[in-house]
Biopython code that builds the backbone (N, CA, C, O; Angstrom):
import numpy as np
from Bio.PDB.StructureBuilder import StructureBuilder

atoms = [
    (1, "UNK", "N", (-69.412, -50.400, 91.544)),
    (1, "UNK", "CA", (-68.509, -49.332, 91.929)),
    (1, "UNK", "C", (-67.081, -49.733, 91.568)),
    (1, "UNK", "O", (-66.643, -50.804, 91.987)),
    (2, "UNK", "N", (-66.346, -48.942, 90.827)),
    (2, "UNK", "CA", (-64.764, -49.090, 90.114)),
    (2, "UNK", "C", (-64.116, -48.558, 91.420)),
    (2, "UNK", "O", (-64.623, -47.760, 92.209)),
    (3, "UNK", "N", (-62.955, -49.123, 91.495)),
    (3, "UNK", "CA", (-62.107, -48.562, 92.355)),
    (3, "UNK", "C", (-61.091, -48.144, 91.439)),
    (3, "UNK", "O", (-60.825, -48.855, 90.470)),
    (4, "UNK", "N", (-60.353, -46.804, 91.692)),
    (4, "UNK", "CA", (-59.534, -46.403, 90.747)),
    (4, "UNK", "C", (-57.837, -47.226, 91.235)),
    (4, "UNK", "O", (-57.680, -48.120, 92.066)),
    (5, "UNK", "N", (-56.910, -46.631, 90.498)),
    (5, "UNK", "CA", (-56.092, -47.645, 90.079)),
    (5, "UNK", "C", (-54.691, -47.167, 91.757)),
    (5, "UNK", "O", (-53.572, -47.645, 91.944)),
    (6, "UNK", "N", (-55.345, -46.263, 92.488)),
    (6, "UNK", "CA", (-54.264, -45.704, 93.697)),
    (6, "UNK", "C", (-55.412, -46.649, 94.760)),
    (6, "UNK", "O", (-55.041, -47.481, 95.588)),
    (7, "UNK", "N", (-56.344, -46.400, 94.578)),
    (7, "UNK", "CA", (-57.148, -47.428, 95.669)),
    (7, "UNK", "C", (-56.989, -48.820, 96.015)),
    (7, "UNK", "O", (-56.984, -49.364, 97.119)),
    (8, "UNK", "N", (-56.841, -49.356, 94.678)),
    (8, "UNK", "CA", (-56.205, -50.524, 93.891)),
    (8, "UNK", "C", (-55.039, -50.882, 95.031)),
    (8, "UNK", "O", (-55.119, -51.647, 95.992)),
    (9, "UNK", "N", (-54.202, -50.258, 94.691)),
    (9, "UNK", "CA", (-52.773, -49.389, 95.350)),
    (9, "UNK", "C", (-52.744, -49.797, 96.636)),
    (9, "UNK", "O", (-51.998, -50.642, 97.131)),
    (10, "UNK", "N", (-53.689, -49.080, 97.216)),
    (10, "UNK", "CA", (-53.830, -49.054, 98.739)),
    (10, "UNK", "C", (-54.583, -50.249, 99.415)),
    (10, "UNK", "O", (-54.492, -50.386, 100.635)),
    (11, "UNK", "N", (-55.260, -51.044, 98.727)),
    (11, "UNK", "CA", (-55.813, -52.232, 99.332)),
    (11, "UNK", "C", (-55.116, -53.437, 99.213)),
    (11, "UNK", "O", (-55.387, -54.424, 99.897)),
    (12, "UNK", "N", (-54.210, -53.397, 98.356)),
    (12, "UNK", "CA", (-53.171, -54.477, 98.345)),
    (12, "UNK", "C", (-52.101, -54.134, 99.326)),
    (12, "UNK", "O", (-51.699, -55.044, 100.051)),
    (13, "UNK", "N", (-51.491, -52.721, 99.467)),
    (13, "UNK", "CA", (-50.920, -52.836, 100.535)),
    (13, "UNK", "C", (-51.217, -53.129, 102.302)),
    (13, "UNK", "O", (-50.490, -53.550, 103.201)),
    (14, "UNK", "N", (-52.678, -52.665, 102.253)),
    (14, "UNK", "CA", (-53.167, -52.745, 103.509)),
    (14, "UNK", "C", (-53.264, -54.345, 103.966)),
    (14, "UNK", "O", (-53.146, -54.785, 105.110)),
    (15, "UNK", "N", (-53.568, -55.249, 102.467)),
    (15, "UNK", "CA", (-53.809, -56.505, 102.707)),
    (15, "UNK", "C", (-52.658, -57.242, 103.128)),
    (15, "UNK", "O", (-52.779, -58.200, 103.891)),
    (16, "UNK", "N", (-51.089, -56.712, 102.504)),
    (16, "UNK", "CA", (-50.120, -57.183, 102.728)),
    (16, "UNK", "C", (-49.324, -57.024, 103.974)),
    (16, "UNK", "O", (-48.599, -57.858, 104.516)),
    (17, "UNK", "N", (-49.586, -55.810, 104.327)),
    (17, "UNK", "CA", (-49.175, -55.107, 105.973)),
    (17, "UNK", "C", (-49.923, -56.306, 107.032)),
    (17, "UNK", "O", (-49.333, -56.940, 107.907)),
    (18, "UNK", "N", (-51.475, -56.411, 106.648)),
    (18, "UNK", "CA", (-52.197, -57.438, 107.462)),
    (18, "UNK", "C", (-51.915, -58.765, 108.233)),
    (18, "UNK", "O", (-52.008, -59.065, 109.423)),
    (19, "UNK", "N", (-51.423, -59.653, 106.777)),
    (19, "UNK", "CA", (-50.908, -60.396, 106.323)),
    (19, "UNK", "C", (-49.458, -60.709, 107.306)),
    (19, "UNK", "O", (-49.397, -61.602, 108.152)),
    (20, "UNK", "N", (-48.643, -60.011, 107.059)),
    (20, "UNK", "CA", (-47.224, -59.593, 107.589)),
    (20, "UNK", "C", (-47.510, -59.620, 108.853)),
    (20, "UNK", "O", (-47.098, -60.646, 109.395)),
    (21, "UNK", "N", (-48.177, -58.735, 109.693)),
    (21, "UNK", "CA", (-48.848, -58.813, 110.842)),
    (21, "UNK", "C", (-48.898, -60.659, 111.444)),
    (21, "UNK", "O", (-48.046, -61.341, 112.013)),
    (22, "UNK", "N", (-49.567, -60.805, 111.226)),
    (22, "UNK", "CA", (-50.199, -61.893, 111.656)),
    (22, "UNK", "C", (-49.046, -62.878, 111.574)),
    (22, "UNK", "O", (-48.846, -63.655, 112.507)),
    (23, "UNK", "N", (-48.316, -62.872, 110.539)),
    (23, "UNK", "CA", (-47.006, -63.933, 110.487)),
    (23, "UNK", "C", (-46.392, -63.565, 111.270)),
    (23, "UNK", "O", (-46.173, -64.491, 112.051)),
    (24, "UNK", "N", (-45.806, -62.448, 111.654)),
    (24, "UNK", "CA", (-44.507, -61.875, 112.153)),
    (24, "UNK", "C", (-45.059, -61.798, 114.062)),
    (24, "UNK", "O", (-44.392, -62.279, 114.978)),
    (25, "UNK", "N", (-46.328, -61.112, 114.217)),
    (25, "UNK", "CA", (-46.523, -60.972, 115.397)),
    (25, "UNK", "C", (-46.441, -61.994, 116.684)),
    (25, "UNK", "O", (-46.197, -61.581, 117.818)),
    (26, "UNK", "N", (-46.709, -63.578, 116.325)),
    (26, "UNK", "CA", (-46.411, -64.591, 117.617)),
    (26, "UNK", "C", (-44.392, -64.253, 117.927)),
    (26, "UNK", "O", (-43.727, -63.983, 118.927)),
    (27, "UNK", "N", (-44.131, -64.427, 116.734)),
    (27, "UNK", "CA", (-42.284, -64.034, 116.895)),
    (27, "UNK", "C", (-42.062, -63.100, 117.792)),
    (27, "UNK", "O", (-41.362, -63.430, 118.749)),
    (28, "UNK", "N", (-42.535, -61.833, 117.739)),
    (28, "UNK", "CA", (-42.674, -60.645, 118.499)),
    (28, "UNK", "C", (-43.481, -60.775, 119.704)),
    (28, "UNK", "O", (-42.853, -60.217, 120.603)),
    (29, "UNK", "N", (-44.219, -61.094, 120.004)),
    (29, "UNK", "CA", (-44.753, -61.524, 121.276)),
    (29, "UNK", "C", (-44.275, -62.544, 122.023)),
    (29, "UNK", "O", (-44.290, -62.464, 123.251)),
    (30, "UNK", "N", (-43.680, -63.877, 121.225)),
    (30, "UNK", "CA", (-43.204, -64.639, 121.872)),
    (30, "UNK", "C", (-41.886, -65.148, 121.780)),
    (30, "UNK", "O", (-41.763, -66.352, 121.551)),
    (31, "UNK", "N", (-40.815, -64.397, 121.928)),
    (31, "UNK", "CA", (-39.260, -64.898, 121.214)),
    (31, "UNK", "C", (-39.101, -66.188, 121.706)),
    (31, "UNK", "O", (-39.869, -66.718, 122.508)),
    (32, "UNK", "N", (-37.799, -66.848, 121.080)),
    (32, "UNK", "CA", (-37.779, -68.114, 121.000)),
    (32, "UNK", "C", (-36.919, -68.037, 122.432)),
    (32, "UNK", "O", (-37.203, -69.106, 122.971)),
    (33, "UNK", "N", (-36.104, -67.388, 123.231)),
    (33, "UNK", "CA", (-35.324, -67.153, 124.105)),
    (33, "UNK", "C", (-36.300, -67.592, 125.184)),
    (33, "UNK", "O", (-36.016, -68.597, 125.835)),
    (34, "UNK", "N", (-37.431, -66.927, 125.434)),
    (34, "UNK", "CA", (-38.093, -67.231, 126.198)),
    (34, "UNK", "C", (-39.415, -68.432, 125.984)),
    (34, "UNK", "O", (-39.827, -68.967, 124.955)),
    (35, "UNK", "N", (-39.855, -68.578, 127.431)),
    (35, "UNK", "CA", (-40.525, -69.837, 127.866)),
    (35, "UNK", "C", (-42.390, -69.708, 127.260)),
    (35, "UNK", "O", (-43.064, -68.928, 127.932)),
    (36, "UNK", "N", (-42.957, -70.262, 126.355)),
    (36, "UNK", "CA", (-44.198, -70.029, 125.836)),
    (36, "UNK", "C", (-45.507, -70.076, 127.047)),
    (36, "UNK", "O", (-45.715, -70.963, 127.874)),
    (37, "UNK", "N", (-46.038, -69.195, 126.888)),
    (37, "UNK", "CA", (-46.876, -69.239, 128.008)),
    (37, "UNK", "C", (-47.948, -70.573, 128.161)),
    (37, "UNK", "O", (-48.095, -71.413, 127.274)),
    (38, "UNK", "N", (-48.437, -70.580, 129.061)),
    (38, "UNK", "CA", (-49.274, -71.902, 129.453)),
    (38, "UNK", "C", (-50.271, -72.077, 128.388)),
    (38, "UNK", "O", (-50.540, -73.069, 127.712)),
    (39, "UNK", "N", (-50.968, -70.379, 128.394)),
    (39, "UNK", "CA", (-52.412, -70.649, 127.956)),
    (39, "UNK", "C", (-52.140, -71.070, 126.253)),
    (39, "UNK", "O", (-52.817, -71.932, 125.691)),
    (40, "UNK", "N", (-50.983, -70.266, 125.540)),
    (40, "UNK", "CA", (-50.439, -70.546, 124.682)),
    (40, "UNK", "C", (-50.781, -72.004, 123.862)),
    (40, "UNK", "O", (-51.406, -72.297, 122.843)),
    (41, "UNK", "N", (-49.983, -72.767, 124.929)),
    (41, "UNK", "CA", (-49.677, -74.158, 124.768)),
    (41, "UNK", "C", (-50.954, -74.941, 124.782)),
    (41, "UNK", "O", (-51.242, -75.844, 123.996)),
    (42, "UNK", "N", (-51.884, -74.367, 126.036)),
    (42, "UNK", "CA", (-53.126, -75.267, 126.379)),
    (42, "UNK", "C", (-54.255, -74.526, 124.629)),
    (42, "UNK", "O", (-55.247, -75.242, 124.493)),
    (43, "UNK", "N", (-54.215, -73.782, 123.903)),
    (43, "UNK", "CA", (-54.920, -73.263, 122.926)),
    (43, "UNK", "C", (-54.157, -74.170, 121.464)),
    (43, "UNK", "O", (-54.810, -74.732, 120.584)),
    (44, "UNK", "N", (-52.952, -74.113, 121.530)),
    (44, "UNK", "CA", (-52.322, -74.976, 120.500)),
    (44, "UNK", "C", (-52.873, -76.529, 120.671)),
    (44, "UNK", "O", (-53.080, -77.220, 119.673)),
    (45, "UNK", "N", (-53.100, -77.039, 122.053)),
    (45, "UNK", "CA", (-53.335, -78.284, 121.798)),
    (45, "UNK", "C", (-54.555, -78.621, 121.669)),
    (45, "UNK", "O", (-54.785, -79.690, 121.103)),
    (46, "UNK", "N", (-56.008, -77.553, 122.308)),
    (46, "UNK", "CA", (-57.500, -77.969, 121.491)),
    (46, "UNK", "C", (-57.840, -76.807, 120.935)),
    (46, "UNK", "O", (-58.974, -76.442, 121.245)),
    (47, "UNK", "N", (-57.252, -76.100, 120.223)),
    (47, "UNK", "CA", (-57.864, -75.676, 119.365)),
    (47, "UNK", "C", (-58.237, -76.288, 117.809)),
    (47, "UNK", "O", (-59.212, -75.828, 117.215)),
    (48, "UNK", "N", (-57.386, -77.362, 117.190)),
    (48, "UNK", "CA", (-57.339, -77.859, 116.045)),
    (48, "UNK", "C", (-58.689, -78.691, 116.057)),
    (48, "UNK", "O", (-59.702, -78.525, 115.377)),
    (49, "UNK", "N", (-58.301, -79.981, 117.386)),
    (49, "UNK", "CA", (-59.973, -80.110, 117.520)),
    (49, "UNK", "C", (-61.126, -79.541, 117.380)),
    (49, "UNK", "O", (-61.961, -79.518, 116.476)),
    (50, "UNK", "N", (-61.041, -79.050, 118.488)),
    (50, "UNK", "CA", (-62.558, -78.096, 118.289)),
    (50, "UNK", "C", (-62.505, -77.340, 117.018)),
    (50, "UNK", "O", (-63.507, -76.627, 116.961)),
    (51, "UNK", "N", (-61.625, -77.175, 115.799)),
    (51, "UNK", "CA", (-61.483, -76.628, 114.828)),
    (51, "UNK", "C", (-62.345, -77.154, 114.150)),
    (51, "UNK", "O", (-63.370, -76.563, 113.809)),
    (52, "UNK", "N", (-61.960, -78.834, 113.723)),
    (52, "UNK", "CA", (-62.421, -79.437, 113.047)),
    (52, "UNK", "C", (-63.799, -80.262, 113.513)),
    (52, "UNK", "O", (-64.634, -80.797, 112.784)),
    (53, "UNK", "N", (-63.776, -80.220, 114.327)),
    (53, "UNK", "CA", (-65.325, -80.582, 114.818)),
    (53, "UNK", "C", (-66.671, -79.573, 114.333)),
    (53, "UNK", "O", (-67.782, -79.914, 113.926)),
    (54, "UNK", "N", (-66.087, -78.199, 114.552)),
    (54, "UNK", "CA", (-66.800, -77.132, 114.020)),
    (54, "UNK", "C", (-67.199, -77.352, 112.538)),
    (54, "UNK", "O", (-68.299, -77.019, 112.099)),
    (55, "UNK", "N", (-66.184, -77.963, 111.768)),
    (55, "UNK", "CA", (-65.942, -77.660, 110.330)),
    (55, "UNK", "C", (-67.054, -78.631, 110.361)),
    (55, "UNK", "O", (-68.146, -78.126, 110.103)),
    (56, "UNK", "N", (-67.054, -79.907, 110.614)),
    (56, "UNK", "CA", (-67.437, -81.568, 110.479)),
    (56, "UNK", "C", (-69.149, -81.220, 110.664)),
    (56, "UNK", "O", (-69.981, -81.681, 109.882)),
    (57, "UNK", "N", (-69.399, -80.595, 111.486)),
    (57, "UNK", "CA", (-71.153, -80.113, 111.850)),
    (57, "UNK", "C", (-71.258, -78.656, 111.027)),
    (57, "UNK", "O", (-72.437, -78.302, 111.010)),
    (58, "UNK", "N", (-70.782, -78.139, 110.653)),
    (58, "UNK", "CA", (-70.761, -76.923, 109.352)),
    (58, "UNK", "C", (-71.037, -77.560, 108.130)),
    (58, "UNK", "O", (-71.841, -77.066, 107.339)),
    (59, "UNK", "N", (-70.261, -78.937, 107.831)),
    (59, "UNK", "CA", (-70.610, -79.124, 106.624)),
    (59, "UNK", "C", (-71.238, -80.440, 106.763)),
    (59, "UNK", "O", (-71.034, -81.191, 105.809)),
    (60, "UNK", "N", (-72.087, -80.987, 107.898)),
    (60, "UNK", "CA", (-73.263, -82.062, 107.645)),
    (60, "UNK", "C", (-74.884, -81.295, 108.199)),
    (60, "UNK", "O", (-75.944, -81.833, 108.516)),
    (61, "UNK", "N", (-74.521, -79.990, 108.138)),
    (61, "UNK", "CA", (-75.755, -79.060, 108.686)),
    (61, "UNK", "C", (-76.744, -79.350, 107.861)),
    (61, "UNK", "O", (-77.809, -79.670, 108.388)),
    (62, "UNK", "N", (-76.684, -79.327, 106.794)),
    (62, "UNK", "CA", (-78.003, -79.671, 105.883)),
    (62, "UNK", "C", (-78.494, -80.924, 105.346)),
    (62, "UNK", "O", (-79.384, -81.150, 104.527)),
    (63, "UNK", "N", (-77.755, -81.647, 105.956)),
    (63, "UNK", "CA", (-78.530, -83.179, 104.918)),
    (63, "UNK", "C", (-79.313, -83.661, 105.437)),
    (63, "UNK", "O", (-79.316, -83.287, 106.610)),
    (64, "UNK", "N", (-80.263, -84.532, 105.172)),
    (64, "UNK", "CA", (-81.574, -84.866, 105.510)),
    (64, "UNK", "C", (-81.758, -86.334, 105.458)),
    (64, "UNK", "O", (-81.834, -86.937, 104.387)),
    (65, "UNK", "N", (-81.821, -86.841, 106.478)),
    (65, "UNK", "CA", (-81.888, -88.638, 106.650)),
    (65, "UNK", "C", (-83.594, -88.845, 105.856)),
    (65, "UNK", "O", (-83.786, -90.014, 105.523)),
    (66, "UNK", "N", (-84.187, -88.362, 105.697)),
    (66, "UNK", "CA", (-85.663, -88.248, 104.859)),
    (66, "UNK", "C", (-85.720, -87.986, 103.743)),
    (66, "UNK", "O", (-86.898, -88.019, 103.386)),
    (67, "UNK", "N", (-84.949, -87.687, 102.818)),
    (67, "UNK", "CA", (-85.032, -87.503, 101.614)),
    (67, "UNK", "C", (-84.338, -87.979, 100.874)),
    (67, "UNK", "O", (-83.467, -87.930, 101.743)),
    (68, "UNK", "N", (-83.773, -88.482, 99.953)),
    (68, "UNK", "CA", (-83.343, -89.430, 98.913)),
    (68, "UNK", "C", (-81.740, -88.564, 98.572)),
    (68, "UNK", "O", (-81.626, -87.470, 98.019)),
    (69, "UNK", "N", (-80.670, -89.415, 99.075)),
    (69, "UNK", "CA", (-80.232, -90.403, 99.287)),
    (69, "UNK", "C", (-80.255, -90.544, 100.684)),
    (69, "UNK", "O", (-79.135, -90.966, 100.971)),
    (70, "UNK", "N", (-80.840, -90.437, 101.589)),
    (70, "UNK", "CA", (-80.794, -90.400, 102.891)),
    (70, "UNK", "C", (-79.689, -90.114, 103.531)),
    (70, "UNK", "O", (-79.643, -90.885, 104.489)),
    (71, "UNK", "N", (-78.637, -89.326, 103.528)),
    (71, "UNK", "CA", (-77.281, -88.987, 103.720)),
    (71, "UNK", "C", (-75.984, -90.105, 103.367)),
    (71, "UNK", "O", (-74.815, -90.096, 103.752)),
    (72, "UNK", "N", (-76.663, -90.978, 102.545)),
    (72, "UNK", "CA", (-75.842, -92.210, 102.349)),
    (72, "UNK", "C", (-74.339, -91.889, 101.984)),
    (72, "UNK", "O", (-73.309, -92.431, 102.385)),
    (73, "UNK", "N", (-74.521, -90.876, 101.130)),
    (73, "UNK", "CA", (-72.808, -90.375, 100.055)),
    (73, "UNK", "C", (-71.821, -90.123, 101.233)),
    (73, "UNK", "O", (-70.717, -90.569, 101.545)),
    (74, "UNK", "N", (-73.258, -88.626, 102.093)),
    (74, "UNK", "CA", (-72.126, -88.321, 103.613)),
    (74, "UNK", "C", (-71.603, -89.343, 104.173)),
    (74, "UNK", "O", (-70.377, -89.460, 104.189)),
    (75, "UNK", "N", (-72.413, -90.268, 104.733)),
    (75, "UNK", "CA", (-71.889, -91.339, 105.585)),
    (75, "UNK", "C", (-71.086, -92.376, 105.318)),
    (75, "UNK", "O", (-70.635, -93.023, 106.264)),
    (76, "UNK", "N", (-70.826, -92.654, 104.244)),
    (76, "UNK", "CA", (-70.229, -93.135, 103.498)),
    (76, "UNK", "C", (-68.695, -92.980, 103.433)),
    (76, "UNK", "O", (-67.802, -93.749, 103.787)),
    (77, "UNK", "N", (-68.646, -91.343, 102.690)),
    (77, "UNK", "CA", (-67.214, -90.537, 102.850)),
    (77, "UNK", "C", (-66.581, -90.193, 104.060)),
    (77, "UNK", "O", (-65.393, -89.877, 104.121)),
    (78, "UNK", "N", (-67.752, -90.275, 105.543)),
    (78, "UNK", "CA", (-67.092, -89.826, 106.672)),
    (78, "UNK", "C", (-66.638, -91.155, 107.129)),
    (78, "UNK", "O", (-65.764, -91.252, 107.990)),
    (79, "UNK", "N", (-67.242, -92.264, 106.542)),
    (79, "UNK", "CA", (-67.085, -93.573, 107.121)),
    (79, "UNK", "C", (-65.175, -93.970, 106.097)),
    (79, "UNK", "O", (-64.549, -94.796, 106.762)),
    (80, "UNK", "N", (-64.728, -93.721, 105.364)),
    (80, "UNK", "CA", (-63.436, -93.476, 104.838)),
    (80, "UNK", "C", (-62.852, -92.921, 105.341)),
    (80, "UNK", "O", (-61.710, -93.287, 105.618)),
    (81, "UNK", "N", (-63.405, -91.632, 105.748)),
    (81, "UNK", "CA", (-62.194, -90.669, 106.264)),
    (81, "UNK", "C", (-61.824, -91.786, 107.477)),
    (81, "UNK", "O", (-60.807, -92.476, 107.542)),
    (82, "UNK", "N", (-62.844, -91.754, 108.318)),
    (82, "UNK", "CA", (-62.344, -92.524, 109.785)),
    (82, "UNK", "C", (-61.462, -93.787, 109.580)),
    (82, "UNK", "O", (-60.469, -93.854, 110.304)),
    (83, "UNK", "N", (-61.677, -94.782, 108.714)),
    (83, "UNK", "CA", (-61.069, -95.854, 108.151)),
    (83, "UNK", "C", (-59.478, -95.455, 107.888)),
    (83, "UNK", "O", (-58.484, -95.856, 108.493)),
    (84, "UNK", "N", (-59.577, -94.557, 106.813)),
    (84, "UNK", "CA", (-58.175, -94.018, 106.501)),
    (84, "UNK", "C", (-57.232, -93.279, 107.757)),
    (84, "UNK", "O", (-56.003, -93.298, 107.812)),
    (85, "UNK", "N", (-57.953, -92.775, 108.517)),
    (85, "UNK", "CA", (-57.071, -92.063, 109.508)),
    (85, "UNK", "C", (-56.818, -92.659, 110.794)),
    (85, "UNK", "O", (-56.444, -92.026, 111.781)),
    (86, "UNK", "N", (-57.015, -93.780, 110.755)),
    (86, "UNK", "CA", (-57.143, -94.724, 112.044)),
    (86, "UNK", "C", (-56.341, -95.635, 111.234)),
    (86, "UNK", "O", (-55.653, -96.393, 111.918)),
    (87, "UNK", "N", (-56.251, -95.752, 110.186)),
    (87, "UNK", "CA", (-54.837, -97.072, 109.758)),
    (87, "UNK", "C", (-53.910, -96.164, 108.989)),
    (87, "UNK", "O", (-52.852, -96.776, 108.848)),
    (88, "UNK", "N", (-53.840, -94.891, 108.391)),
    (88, "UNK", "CA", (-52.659, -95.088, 107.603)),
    (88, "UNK", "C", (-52.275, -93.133, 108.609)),
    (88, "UNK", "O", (-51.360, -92.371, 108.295)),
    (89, "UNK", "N", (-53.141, -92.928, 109.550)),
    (89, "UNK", "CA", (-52.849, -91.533, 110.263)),
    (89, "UNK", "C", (-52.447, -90.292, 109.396)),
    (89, "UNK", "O", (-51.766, -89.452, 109.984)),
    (90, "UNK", "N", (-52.687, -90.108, 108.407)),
    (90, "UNK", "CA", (-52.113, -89.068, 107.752)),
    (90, "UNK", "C", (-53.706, -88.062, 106.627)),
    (90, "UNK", "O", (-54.129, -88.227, 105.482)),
    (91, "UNK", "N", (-54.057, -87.189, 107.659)),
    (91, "UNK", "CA", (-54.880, -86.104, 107.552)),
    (91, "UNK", "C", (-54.914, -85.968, 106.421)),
    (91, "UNK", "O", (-55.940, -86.401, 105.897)),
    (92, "UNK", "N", (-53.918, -85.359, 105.531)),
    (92, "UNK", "CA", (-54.544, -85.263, 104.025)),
    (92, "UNK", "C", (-54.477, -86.415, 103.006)),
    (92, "UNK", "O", (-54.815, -86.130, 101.857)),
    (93, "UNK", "N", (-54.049, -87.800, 103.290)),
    (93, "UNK", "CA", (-55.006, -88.447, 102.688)),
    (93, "UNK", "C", (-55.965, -88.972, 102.829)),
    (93, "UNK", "O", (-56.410, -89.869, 102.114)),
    (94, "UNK", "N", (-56.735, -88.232, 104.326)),
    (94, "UNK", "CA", (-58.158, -88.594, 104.653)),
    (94, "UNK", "C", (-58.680, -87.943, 104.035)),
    (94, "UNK", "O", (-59.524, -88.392, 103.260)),
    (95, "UNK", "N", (-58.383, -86.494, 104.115)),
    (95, "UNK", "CA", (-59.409, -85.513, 103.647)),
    (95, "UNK", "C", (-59.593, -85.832, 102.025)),
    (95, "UNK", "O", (-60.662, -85.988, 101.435)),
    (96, "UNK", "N", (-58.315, -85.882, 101.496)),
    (96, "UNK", "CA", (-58.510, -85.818, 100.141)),
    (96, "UNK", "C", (-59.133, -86.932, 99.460)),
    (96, "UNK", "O", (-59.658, -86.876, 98.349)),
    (97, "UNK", "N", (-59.025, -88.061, 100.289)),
    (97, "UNK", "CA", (-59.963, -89.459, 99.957)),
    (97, "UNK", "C", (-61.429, -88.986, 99.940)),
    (97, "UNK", "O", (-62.277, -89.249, 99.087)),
    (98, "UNK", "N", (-61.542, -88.332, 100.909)),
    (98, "UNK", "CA", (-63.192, -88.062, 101.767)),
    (98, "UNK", "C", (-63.601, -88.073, 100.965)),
    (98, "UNK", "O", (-64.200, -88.981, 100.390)),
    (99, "UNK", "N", (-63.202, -86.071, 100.411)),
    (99, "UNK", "CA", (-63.647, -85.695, 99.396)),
    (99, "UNK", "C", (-64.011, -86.440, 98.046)),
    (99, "UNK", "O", (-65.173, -86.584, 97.666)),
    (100, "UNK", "N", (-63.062, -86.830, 97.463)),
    (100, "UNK", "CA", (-63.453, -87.609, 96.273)),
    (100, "UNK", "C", (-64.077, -88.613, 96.182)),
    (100, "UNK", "O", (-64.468, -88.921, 95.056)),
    (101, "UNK", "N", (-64.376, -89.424, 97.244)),
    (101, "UNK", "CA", (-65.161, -90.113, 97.211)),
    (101, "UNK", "C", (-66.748, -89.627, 97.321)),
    (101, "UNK", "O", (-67.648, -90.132, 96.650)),
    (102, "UNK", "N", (-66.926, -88.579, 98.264)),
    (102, "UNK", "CA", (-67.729, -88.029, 97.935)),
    (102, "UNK", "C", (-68.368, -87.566, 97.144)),
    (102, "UNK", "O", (-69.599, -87.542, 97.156)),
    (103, "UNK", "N", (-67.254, -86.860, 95.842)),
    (103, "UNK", "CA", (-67.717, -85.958, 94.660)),
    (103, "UNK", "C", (-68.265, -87.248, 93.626)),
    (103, "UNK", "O", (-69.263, -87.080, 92.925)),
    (104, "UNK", "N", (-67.515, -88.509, 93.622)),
    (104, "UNK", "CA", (-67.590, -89.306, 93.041)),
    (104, "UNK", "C", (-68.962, -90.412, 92.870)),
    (104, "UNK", "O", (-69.588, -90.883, 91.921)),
    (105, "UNK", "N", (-69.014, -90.513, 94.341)),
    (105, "UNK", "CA", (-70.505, -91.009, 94.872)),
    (105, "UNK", "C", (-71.825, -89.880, 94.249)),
    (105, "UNK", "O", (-72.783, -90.331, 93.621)),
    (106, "UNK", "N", (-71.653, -88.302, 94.570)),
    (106, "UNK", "CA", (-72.865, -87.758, 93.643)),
    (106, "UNK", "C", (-72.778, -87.961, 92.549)),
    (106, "UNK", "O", (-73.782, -88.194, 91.875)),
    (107, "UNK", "N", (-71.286, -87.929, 91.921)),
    (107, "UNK", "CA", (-71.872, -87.418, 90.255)),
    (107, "UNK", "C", (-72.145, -89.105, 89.626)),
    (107, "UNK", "O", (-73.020, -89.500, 88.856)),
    (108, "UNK", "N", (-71.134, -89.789, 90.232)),
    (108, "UNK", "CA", (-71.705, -91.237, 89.648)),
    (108, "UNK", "C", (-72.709, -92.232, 90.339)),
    (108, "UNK", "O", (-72.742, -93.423, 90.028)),
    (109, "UNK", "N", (-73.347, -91.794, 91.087)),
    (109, "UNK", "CA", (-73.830, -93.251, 92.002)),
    (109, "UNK", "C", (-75.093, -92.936, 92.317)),
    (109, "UNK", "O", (-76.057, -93.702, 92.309)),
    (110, "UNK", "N", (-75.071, -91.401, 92.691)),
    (110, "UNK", "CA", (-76.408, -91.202, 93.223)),
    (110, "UNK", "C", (-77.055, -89.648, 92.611)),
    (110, "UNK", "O", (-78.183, -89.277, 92.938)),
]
sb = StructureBuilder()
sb.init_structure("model")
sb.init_model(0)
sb.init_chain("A")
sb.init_seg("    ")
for serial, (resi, resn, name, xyz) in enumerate(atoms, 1):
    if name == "N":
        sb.init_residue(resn, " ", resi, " ")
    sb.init_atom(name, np.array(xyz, "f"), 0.0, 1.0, " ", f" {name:<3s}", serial, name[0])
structure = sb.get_structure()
């Protein structure tokens, strides 16, 4: 199905209004004049956690300690990340280590 070229039109703006929304609206709900609410504060401080915990069991959902490599690459790359972020504390060069070590371990190792 083609979308013609005013539809086009209209879904980029709707996406951008969206967009705008979402940036602009904590400002508007919460000016800087005033005091941030509790629950606010208590959601800013576990939500990132439980963010990434979600992510961490999202993306070891499928591997299989029974089948060849026995999750070795995973355990491996999660065993870096933890290394890296416990001595040098800085999130994206855990992640970005993880990763490549990861990609690196399938395409060359295993």
């Amino acid at each position: 199905m083609n979308m013609s070229d005013i539809q086009v039109m209209y879904l980029i703006l709707i996406m951008a209004a969206g967009t705008m929304l979402t940036r602009f609206l904590p400002f508007l709900l919460f000016p800087g004049h005033r005091k941030t609410p509790r629950f606010v504060l208590y959601l800013g401080r576990v939500l990132p956690p439980a963010v990434i915990g979600l992510l961490v069991i999202y993306s070891l959902k499928d591997i299989s300690f029974m089948r060849s490599p026995h999750a070795l690459p995973e355990m491996l790359a999660i065993s870096l990340i933890i290394v890296l972020q416990l001595w040098k504390k800085n999130a994206l060069l855990s992640i970005a280590a993880g990763t490549a070590s990861y990609m690196l371990l399938l395409q060359l190792v295993f």
